[in-house]
C-alpha positions in Angstrom: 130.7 55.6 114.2 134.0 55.4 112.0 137.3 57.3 113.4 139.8 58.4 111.4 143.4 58.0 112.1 144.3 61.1 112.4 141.9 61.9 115.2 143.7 59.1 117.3 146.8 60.7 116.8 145.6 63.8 118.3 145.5 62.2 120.8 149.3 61.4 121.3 150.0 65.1 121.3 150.2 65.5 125.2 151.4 69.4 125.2 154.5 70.0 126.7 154.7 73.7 127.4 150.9 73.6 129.3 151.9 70.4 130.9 151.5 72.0 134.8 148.7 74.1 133.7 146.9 70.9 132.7 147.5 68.8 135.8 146.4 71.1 138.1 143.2 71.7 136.0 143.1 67.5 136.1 144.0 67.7 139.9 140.9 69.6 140.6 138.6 67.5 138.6 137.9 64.3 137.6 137.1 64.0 134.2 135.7 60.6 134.3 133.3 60.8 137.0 132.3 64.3 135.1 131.2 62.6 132.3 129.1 59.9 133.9 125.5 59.6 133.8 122.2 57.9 134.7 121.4 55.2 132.7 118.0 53.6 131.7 117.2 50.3 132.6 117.2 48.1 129.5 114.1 46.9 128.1 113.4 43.5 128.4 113.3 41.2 125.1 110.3 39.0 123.7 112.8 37.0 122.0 116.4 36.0 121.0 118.4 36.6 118.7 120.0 37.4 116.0 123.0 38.3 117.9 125.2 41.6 117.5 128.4 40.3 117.2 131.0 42.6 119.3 135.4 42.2 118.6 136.9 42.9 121.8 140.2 44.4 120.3 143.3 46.8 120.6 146.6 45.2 119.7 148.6 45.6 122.4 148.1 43.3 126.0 147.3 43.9 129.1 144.6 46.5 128.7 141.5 45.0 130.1 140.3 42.8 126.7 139.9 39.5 128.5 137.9 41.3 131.5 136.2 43.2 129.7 134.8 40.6 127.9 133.9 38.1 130.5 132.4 40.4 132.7 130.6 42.5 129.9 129.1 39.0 128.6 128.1 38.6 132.8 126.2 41.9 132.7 124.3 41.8 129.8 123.4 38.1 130.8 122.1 39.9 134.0 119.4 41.9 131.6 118.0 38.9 130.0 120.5 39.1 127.0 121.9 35.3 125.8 125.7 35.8 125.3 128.0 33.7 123.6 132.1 34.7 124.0 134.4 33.8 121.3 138.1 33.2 122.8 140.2 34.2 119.9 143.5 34.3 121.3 146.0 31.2 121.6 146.8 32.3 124.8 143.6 31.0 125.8 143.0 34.1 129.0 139.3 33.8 128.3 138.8 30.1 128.5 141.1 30.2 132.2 139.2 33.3 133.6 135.7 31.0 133.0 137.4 28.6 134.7 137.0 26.0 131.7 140.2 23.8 131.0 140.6 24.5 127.4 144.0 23.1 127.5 142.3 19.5 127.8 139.7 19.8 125.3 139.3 17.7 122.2 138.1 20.2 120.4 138.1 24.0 120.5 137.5 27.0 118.2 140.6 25.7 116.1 138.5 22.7 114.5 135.7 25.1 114.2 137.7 27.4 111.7 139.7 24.4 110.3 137.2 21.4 109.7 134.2 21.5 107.5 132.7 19.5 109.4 133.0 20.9 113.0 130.3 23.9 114.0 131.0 26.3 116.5 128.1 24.3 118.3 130.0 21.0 118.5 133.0 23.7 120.5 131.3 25.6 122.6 130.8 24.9 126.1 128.5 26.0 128.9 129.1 28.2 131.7 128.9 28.3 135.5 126.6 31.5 134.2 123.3 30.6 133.3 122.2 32.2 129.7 126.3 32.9 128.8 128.1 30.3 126.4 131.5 29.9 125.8 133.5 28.6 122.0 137.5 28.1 124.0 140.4 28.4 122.5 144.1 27.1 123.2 147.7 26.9 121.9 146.2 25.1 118.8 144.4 28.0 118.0 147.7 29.6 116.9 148.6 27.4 113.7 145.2 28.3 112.6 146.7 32.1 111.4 149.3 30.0 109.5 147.4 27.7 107.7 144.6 30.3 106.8 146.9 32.1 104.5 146.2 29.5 101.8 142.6 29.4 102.4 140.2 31.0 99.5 138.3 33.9 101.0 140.4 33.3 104.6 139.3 36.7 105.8 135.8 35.2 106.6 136.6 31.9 107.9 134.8 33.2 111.5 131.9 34.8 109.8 131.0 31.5 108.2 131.6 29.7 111.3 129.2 32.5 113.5 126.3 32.1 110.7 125.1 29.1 112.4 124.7 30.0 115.7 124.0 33.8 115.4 120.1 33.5 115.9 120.6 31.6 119.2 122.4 34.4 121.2 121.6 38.1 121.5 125.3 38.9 121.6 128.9 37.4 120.1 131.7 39.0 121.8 135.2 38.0 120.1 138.5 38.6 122.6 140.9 39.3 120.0 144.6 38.1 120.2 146.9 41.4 121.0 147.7 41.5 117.5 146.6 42.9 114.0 147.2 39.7 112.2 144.9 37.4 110.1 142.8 36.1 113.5 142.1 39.9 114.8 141.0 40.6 110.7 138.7 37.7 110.5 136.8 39.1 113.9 136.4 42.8 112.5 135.3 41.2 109.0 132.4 39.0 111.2 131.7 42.0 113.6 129.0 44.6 113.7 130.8 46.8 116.1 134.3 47.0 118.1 134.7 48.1 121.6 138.1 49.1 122.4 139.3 48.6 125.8 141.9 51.4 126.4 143.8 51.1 129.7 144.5 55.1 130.7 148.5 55.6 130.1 150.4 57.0 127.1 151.7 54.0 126.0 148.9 52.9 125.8 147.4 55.9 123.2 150.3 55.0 121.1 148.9 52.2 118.9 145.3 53.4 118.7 146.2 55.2 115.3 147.5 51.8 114.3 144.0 49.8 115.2 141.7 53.0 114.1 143.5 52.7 110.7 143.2 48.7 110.4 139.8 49.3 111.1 139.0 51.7 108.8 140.7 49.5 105.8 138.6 46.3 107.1 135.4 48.4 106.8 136.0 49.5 103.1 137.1 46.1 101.9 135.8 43.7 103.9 133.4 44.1 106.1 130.8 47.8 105.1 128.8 47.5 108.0 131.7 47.6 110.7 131.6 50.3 113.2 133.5 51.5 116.4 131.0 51.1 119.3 133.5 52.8 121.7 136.8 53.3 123.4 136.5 51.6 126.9 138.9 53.2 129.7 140.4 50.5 132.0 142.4 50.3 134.6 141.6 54.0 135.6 143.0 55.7 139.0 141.6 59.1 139.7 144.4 59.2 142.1 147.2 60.1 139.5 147.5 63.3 137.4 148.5 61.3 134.6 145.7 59.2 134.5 143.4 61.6 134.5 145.2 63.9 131.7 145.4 60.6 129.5 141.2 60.0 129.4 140.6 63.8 129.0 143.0 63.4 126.0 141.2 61.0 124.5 137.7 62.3 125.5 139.2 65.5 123.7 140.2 63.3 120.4 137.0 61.0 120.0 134.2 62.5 122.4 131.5 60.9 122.5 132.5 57.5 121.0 134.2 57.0 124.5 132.1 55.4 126.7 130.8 57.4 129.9 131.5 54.2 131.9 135.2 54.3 133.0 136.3 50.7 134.9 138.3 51.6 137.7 141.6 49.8 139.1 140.8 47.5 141.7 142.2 44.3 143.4 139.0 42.1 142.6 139.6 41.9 138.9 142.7 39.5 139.6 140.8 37.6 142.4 138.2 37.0 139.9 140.9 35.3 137.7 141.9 32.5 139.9 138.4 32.0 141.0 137.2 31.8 137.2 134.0 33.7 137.4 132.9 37.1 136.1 133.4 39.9 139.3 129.3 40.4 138.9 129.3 36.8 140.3 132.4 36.8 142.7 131.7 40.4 144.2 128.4 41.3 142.7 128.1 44.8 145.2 131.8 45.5 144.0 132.6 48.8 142.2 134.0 46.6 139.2 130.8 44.8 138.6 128.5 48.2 139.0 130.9 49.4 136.5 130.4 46.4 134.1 126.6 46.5 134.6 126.4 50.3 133.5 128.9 49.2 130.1 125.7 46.8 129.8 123.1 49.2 129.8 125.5 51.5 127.1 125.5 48.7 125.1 122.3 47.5 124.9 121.5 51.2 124.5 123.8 51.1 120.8 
């Protein structure tokens, strides 16, 4: 489901004049439990593989990419899905919140792109989460974009590398650097879909134009197939006015791409961090991880 630009910057337009009317509507309702809904249980699989592969992206940081991904790649391990998470980001978050020490590997996702001879199996690493895989990343990951410039056909460098482990897993889900450069292009060119973690505050609306657009221009050159799975709202607090007139905004710009499943602001995402296991593991009766298992069943439902 392609968005156009334009739609996203709807979505800025937060009307000034109608801006009391508004939050007493959003003070009497909240828009994000309205919009929920039972979900099916997902079906079981007779076999694995070959994998949708999922970018985790939105350019700017702090909005929930990291956590979304380990703990989406939890959940859907939960269902009998095999999950393999891509750490694409120099900064190396998702490699820390697994709890792996990518900053004293050998070898991480870096030689994958960069030596012929080095497959994204020799990388990747195992898990304290049976059935979920891990390919880590670290500061060396961030000469890569530099020295990809000169490659032939450098847009695809990730795609090739994915090819030879793609029947093994039943999902690929890239955390993307908070950036549009080279790196983030090479995951949209290898994904079938993007989920777009969203936290719920202006600033954040204001580069989804930006990221809708670079999508749009990655599907018609690069990559056909790509589509937006859906705008995931993070970090939401039913408590504020604003926060509730920032998600009906953009329920009001994309509809139904945004997912019904709205993850909710809560203390046990950062514990979850230092301990270095997914929240279904840490605090598996939590809110947080019956929020991540119901993003599971949406997309395994896609």
């Amino acid at each position: 489901m392609a968005i156009r630009g334009d739609a996203a910057g709807q979505a800025l337009v937060l009307p000034a004049e109608s801006g009391t009317e508004m939050g007493a509507a959003a003070s009497k309702l909240d828009p994000a439990r309205a919009r929920q809904r039972r979900l099916p249980e997902p079906p079981p699989l007779e076999r694995h593989g070959p994998a949708r592969v999922i970018a985790m992206c939105n350019q700017k940081g702090g909005v929930g990419k990291t956590t979304s991904t380990i703990n989406l790649g939890a959940s859907l391990v939960e269902y009998g899905r095999r999950v393999l998470l891509v750490d694409l980001d120099p900064q190396g978050a998702l490699s820390v919140g697994l709890g792996v020490p990518a900053q004293q590997l050998d070898r991480t996702i870096y030689n994958a792109l960069m030596e012929r001879r080095t497959t994204l199996a020799d990388v990747r690493v195992g898990t304290d989460v049976p059935g979920l895989d891990l390919v880590p990343s670290n500061i060396d990951l961030s000469a890569a974009e530099v020295q990809l410039v000169s490659e032939v056909a450098r847009e695809q460098t990730l795609l090739r590398a994915l090819a030879d482990v793609r029947d093994e897993y039943d999902y690929v889900l890239i955390d993307c650097q908070p950036s549009l450069g080279l790196l983030t292009v090479n995951a949209l060119t290898a994904a079938d879909g993007v989920v777009i973690p969203l936290e719920c505050e202006f600033f954040s609306l204001r580069g989804v134009a930006l990221l809708v657009d670079t999508i749009d221009k990655v599907k018609e050159r690069l990559n056909p197939s790509l589509e937006i799975d859906g705008i995931l709202a993070t970090m939401y607090d039913s408590r504020t006015v604003h926060c509730r007139e920032v998600f009906s905004r953009v329920v009001e710009a994309f509809g139904d791409t945004v997912f019904r499943t709205v993850i909710q602001r809560t203390v046990r995402f950062p514990e979850t961090t230092v301990a270095g296991q997914p929240i279904t593991t840490w605090a598996p009766t939590s809110s947080g991880a019956a929020a991540y298992r119901d993003l599971a069943k949406e997309v395994i439902s896609l």
